[in-house]
Backbone as CSV, one residue per row, in Angstrom:
resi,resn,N_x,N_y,N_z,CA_x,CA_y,CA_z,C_x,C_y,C_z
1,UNK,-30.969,69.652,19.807,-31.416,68.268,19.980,-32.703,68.253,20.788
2,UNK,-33.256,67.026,20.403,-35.077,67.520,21.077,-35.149,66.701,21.954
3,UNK,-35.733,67.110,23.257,-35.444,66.308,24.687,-37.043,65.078,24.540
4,UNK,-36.350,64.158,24.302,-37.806,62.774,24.434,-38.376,62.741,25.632
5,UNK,-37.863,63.062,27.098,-38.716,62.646,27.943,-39.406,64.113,28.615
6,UNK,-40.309,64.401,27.266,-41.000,65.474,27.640,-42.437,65.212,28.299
7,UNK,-43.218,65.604,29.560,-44.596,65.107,30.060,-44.881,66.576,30.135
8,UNK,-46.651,66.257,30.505,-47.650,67.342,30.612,-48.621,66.799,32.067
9,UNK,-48.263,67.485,32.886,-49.063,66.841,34.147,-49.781,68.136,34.822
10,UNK,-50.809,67.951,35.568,-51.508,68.897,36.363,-50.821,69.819,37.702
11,UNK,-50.055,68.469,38.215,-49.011,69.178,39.157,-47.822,69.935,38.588
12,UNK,-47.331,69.751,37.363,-46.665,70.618,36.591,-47.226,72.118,36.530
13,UNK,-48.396,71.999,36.097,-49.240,73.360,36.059,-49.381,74.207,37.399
14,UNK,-49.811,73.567,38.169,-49.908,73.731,39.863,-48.872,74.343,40.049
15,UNK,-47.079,73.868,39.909,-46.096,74.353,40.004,-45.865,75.661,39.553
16,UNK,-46.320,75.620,38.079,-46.059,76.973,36.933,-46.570,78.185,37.993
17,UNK,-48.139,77.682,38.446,-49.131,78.394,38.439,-47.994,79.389,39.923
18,UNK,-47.740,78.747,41.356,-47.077,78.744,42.453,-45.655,79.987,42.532
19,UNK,-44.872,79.302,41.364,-44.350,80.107,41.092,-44.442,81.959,40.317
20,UNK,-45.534,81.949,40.051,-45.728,83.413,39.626,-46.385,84.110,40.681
21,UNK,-46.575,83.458,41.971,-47.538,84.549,42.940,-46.436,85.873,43.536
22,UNK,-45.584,85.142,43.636,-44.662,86.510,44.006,-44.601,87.853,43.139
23,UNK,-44.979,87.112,41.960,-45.139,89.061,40.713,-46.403,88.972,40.646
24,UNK,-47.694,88.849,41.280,-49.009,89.367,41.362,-49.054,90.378,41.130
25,UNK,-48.802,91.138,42.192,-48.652,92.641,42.382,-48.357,93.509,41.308
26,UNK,-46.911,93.232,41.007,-46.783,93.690,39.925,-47.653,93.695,37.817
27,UNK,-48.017,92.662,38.333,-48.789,91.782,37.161,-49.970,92.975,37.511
28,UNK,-50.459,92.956,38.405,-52.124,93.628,38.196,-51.648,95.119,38.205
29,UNK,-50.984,95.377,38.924,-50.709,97.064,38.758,-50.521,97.403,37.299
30,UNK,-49.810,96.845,36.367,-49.815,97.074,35.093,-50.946,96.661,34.477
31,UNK,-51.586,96.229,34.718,-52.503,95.592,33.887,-53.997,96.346,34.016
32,UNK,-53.961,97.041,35.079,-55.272,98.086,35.609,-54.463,99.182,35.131
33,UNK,-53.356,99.537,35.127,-52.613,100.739,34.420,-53.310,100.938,33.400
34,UNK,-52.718,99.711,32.189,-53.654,99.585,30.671,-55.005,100.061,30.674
35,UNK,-55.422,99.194,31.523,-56.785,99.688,31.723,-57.284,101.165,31.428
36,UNK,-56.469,101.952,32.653,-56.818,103.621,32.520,-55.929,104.094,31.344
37,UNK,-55.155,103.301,30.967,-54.677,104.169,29.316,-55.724,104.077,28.199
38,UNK,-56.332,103.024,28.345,-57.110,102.721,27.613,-58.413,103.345,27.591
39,UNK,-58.687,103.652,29.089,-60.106,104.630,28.807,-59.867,106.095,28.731
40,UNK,-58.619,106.464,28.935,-58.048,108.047,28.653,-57.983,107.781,27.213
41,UNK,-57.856,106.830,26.430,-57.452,107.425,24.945,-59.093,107.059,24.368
42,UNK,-60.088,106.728,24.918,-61.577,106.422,24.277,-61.555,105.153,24.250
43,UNK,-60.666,104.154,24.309,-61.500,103.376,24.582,-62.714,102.846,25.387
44,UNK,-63.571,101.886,24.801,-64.570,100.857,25.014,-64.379,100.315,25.976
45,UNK,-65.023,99.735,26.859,-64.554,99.144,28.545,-64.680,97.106,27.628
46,UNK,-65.424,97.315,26.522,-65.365,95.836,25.848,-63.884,95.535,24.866
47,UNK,-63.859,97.153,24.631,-62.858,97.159,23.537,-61.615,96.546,23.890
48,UNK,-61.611,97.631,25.098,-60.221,97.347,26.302,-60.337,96.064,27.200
49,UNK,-61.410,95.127,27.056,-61.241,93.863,27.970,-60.813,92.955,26.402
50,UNK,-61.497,93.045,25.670,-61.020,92.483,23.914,-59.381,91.932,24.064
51,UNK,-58.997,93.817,23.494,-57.997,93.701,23.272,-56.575,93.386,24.719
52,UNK,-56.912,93.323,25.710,-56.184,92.961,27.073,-56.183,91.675,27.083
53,UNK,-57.432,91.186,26.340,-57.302,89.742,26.644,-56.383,88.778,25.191
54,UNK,-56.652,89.410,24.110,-56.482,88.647,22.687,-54.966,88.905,22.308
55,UNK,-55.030,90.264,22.587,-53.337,91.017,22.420,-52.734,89.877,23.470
56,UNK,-52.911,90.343,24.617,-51.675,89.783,25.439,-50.286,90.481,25.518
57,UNK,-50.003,91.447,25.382,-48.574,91.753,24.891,-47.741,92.383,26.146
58,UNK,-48.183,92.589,27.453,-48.029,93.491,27.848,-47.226,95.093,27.143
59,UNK,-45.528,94.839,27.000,-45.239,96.353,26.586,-45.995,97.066,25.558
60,UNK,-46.167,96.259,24.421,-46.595,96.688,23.409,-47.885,96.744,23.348
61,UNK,-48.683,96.275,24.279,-50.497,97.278,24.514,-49.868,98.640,24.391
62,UNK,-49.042,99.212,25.518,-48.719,100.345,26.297,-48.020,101.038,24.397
63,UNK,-47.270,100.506,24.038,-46.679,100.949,22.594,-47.664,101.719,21.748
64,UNK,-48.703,100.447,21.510,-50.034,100.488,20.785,-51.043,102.114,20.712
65,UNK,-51.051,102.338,22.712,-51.607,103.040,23.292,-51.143,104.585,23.073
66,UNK,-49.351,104.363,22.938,-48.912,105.644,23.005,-49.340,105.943,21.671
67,UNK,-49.547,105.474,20.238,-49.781,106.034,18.792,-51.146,105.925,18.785
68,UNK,-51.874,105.642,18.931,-53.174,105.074,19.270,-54.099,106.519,19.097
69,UNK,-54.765,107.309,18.058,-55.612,108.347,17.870,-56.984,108.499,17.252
70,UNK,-57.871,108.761,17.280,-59.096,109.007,17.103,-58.929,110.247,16.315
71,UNK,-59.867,110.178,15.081,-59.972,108.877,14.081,-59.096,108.065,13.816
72,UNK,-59.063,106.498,13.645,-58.175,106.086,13.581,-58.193,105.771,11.687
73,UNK,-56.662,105.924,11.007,-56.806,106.425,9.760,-55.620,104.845,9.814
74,UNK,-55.222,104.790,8.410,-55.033,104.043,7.597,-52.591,104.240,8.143
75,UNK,-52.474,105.618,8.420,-51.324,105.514,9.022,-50.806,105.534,10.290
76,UNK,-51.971,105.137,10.992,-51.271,105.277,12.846,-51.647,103.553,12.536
77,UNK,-52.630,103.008,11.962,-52.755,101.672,12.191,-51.113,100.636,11.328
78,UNK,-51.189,101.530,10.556,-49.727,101.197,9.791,-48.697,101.159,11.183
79,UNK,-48.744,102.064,11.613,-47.664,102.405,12.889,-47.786,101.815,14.213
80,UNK,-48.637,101.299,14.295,-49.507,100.867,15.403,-48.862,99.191,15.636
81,UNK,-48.923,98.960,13.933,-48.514,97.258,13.785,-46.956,97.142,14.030
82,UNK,-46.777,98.415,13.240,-45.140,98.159,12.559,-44.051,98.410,13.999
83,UNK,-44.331,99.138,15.012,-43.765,99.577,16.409,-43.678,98.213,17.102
84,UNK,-44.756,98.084,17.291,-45.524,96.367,18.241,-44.995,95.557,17.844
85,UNK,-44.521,95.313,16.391,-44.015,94.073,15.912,-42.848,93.871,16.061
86,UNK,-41.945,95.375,16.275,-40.912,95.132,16.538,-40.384,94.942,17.241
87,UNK,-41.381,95.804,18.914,-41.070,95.107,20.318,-40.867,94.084,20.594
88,UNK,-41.875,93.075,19.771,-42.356,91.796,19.691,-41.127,90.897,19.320
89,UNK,-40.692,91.210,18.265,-39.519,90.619,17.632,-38.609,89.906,18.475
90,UNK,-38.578,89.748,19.646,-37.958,89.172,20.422,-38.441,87.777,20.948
91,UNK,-39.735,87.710,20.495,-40.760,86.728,20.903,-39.825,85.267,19.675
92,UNK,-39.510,86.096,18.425,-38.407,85.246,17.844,-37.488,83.896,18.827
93,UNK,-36.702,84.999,19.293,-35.555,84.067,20.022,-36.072,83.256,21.267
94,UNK,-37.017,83.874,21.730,-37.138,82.927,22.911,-38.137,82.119,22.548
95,UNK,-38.852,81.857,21.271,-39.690,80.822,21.173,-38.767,79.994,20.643
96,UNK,-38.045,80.122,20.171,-36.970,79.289,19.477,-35.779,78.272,20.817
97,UNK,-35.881,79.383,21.764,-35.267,78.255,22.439,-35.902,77.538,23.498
98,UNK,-37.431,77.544,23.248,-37.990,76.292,23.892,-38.339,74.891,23.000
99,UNK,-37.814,75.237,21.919,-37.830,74.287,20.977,-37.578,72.746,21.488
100,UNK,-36.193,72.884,22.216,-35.571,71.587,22.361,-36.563,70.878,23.585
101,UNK,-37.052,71.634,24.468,-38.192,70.754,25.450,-39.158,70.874,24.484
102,UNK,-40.360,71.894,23.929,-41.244,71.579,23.712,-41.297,71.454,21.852
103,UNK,-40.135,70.820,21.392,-40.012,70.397,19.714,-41.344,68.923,19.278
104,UNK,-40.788,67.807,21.083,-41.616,66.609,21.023,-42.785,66.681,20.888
105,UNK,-43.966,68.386,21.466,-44.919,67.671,21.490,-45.848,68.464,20.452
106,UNK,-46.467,67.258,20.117,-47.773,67.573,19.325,-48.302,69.131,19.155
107,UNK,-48.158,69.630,17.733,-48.414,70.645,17.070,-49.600,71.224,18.138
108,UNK,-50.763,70.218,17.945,-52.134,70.591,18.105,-52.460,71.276,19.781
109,UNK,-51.027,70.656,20.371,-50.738,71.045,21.616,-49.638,72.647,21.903
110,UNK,-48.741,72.347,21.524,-47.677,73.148,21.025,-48.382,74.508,20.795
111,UNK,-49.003,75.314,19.343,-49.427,76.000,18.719,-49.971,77.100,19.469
112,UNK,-51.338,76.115,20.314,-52.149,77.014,21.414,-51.214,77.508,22.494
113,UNK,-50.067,77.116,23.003,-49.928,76.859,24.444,-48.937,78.136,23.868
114,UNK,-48.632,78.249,23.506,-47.526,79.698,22.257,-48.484,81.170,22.543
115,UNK,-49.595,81.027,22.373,-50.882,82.170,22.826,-49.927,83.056,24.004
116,UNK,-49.679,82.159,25.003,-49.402,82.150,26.746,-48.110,82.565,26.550
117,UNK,-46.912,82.541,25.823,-45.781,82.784,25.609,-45.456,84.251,26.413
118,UNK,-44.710,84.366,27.177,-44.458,85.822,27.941,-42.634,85.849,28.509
119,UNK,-42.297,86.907,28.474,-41.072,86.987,29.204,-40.928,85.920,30.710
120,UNK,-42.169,86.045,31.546,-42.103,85.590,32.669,-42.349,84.270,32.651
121,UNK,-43.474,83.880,31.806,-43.276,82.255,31.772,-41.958,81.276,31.067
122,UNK,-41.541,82.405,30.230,-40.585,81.324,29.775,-39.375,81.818,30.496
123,UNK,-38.877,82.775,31.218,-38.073,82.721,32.342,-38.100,81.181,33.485
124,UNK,-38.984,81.531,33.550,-40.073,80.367,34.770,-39.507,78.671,34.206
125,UNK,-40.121,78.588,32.930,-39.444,77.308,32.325,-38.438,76.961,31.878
126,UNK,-37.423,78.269,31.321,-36.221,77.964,30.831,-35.321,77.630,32.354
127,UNK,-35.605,78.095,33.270,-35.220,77.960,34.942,-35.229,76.543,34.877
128,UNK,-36.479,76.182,35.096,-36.436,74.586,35.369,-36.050,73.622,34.551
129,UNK,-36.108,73.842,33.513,-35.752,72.936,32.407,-34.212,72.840,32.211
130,UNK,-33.348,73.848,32.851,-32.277,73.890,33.057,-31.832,72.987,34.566
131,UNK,-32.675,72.895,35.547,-32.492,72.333,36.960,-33.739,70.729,36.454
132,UNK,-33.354,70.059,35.053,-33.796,68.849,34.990,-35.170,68.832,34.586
133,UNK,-36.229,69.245,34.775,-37.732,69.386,35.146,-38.112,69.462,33.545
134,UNK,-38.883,68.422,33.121,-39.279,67.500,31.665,-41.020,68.016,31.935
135,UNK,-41.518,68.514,32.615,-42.937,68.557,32.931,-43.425,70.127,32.179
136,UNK,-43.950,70.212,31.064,-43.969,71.444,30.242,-44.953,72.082,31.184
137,UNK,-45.651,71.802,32.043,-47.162,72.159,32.893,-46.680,73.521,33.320
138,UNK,-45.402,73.744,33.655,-44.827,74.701,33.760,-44.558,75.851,33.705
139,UNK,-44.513,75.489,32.157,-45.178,76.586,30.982,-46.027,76.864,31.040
140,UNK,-46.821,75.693,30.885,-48.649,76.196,30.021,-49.451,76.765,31.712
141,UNK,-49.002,76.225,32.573,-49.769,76.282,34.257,-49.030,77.928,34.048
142,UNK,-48.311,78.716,34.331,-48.080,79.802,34.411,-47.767,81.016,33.689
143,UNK,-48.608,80.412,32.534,-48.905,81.432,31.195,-50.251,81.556,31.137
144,UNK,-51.070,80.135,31.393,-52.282,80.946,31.394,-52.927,81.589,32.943
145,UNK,-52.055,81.590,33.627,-52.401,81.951,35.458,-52.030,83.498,34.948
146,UNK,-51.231,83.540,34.550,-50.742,84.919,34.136,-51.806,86.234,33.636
147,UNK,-51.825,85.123,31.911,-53.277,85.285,31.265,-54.283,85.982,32.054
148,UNK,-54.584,84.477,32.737,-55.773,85.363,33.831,-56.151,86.377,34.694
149,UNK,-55.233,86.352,35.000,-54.700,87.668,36.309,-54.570,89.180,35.294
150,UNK,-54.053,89.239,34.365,-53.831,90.063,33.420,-54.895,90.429,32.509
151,UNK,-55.841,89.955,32.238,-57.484,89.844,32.064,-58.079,90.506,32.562
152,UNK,-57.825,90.000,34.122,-58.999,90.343,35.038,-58.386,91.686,35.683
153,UNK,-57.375,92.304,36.241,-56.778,93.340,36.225,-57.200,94.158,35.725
154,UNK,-57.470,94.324,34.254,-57.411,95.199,33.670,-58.773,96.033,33.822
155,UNK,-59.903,95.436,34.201,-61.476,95.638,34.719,-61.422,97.149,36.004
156,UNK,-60.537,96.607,37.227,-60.261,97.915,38.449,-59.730,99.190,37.487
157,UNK,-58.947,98.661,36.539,-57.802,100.130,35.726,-58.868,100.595,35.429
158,UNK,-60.060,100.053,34.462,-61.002,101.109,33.620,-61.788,102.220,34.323
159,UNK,-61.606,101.456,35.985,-63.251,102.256,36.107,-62.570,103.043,37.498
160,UNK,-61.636,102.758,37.513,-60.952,103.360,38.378,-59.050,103.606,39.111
161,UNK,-59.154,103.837,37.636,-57.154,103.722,37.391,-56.494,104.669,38.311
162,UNK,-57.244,105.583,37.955,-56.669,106.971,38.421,-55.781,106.413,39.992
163,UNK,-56.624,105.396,40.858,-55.780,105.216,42.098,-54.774,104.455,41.991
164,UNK,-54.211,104.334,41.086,-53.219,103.072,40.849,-52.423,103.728,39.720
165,UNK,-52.357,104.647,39.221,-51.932,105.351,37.831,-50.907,105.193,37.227
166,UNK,-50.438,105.681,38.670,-48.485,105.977,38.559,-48.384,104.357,39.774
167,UNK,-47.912,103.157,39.174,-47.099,102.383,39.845,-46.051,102.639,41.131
168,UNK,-45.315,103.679,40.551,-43.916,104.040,41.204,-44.806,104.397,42.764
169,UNK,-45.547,105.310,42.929,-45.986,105.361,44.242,-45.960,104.769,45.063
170,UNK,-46.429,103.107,44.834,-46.335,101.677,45.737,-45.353,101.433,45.312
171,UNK,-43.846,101.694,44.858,-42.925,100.833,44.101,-43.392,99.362,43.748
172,UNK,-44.427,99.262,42.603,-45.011,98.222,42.328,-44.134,98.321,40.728
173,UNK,-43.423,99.102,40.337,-42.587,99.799,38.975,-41.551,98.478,39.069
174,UNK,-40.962,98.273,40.387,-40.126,97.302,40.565,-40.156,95.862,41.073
175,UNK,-41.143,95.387,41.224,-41.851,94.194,41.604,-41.266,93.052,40.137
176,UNK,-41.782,93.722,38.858,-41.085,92.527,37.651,-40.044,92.436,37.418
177,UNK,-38.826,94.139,37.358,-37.714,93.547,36.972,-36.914,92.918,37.957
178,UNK,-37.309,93.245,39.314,-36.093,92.261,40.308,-36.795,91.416,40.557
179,UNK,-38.004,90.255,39.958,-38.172,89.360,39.732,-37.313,88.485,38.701
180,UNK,-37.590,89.270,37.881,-36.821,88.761,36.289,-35.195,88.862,36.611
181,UNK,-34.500,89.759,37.195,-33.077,90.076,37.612,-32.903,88.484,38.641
182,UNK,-33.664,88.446,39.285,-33.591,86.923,40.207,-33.470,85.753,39.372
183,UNK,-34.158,85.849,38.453,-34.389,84.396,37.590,-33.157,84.455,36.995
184,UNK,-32.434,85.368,36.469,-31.400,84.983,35.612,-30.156,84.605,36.093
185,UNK,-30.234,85.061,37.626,-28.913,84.094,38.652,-29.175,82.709,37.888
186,UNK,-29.979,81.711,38.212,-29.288,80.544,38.113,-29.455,80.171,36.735
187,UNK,-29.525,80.999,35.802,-29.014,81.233,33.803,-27.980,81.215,33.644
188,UNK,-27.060,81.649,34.464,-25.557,82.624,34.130,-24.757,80.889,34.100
189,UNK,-24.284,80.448,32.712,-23.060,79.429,32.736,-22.263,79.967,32.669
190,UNK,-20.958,80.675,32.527,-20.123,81.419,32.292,-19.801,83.119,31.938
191,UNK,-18.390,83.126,31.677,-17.899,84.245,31.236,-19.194,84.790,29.589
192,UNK,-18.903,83.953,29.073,-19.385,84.233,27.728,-20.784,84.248,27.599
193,UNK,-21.389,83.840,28.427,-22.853,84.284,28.595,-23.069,85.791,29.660
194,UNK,-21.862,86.174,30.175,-22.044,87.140,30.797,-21.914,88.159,29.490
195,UNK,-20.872,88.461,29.212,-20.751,89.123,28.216,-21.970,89.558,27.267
196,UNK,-22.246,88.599,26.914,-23.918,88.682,25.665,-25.036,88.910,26.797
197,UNK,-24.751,89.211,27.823,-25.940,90.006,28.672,-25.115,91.099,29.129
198,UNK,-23.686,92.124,28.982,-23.494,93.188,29.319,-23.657,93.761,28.194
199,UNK,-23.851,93.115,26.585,-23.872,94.104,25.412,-25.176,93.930,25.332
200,UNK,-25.828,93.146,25.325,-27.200,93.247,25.470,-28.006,94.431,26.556
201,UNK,-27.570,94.139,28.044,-27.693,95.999,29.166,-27.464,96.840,28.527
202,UNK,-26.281,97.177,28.142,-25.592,97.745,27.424,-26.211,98.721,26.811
203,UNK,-26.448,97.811,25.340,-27.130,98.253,23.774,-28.915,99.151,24.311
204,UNK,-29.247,98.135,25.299,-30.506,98.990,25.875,-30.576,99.906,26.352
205,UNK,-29.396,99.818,27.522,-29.516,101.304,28.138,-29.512,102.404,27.411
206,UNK,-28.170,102.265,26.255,-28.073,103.488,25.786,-29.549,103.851,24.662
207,UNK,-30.119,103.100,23.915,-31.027,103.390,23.488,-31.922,103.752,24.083
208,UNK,-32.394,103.753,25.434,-33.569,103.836,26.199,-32.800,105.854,26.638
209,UNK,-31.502,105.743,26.637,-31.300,107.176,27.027,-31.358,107.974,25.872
210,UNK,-31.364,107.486,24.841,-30.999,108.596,23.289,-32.489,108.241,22.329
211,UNK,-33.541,107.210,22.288,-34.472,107.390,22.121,-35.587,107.293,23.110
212,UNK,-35.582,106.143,24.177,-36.448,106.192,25.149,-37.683,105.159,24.566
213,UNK,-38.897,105.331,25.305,-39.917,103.942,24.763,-39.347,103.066,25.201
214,UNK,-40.022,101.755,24.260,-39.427,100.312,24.085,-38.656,99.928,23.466
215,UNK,-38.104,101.168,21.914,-36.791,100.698,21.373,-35.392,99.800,22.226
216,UNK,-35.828,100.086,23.289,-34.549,99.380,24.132,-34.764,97.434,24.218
217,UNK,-35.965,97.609,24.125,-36.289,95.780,24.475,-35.777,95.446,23.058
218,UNK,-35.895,96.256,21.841,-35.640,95.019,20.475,-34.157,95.404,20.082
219,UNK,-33.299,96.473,20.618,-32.223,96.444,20.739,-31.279,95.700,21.445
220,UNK,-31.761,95.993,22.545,-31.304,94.710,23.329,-31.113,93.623,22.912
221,UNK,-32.110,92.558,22.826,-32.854,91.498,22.480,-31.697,91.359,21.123
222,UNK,-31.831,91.899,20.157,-30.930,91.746,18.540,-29.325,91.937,19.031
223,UNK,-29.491,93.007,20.046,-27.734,92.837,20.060,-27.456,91.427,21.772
224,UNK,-27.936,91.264,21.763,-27.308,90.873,22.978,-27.555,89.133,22.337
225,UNK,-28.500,89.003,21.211,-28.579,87.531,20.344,-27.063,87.665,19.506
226,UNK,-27.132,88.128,18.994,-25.479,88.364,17.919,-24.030,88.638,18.731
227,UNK,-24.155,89.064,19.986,-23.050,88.626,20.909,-23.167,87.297,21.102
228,UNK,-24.354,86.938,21.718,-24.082,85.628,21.630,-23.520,84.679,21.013
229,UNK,-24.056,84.593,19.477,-23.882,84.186,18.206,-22.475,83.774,17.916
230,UNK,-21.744,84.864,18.108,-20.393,85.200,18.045,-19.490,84.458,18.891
231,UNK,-20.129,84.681,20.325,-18.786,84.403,21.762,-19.045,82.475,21.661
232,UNK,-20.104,82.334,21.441,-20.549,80.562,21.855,-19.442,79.622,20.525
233,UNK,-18.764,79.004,20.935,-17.888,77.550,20.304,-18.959,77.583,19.203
C-alpha cells in the first residue's frame, strides 16, 4: 500500500546527511582503497575518478577490479558485467521495498534519486520510515552525502593508497558492518524476521567459506528473501 503523506524537505536532507557522519571513516578508507586498486591494475587517475563516480557500486567496483585485465578483450568484459550484476542483484529487493514511501512520488523525481540507492542509505530510511518519518530527504540527503564523500575519497587512494591499503590496520574494516549490525536492532519485528536473517547469515557465511569474494552478498540476499517469502502470513 503506498503511503500519501509522503514530503521532500531540506531539513529532511540535513537529517539524511547527519546521520551518516559516524561511517565517514569507514566510507573514505574504502573508497581511497579503490582508488589504489585502481591505479595497481592501470588505471587512469580520470578513468578511476569516472568510473568511482558513475559506477557507484561500492563491492562490485572491488568485483570489477578483481577480473579487470589489460588488454581488455571481449571475455573479461563479458565477466566483468555478468559477476557485478549479480552482486548487484540485491539492489532488486531493496528497491522494491521503498516502494510503499517512495511509490507517491513523481517518476521525474523518483528515477534520479535511485542513482544514490546504497545499502547504507536505505538502511538509514527504511529505519525511519519505520519510527513514522514521511520526509524522503532522508534518502536523497544521505545518498548523495555519501556519493560525495565516496567521489572525493577516491582522489588520496590514487596518488597515495599505499598508506591506507590494508584498512584492517586502523580497524577501519569494521567501522560499516557494526554500523549496519546497529541499524538492524530497531528492524527486528519478531521471531520470523529473525529467522530470514539467520538463513540469510547463514547461507553467506557458508558461501563466503567454500567460495569466498562477494558470492556471499547475492546468496545471502536470494536466500534470506525466500525465507522470508515463506515464514511471513
Amino acid at each position: 500500500m503506498l503511503d500519501k503523506n509522503v514530503s521532500l524537505s531540506l531539513k529532511g536532507c540535513a537529517q539524511g546527511v547527519l546521520m551518516c557522519v559516524p561511517v565517514l571513516p569507514g566510507v573514505i578508507a574504502l573508497g581511497a582503497v579503490f582508488g589504489t586498486v585502481a591505479a595497481q591494475k592501470g588505471l587512469t587517475f580520470l578513468e578511476t575518478v569516472l568510473m568511482n563516480s558513475l559506477v557507484f557500486a561500492g563491492a562490485s567496483q572491488f568485483v570489477a577490479m578483481e577480473i579487470y585485465n589489460e588488454p581488455l578483450n571481449w571475455g573479461i568484459l563479458i565477466a566483468m558485467v555478468g559477476v557485478t550484476g549479480a552482486v548487484n542483484m540485491r539492489m532488486l529487493l531493496i528497491g522494491a521495498s521503498l516502494r510503499p514511501w517512495l511509490g507517491p512520488v513523481p517518476g521525474y523525481q523518483t528515477y534520479p534519486a535511485l542513482f544514490f540507492l546504497t545499502d547504507l542509505n536505505w538502511l538509514l530510511a527504511l529505519s525511519q520510515y519505520n519510527k513514522g518519518m514521511r520526509d524522503w530527504g532522508i534518502y536523497l540527503g544521505s545518498g548523495v552525502f555519501v556519493w560525495a564523500v565516496w567521489s572525493v575519497s577516491v582522489i588520496p587512494g590514487y596518488f597515495a593508497g599505499s598508506l591506507i591499503s590494508d584498512p584492517k590496520t586502523f580497524g577501519l574494516d569494521v567501522v560499516l558492518p557494526a554500523f549496519f549490525a546497529a541499524l538492524l536492532v530497531p528492524l527486528w519485528k519478531g521471531k520470523r524476521q529473525t529467522v530470514s536473517w539467520l538463513v540469510a547469515g547463514g547461507v553467506a557465511t557458508v558461501t563466503w567459506l567454500l567460495v569466498g569474494g562477494y558470492w556471499s552478498i547475492f546468496t545471502g540476499a536470494i536466500a534470506g528473501a525466500i525465507a522470508g517469502a515463506y515464514l511471513d502470513d
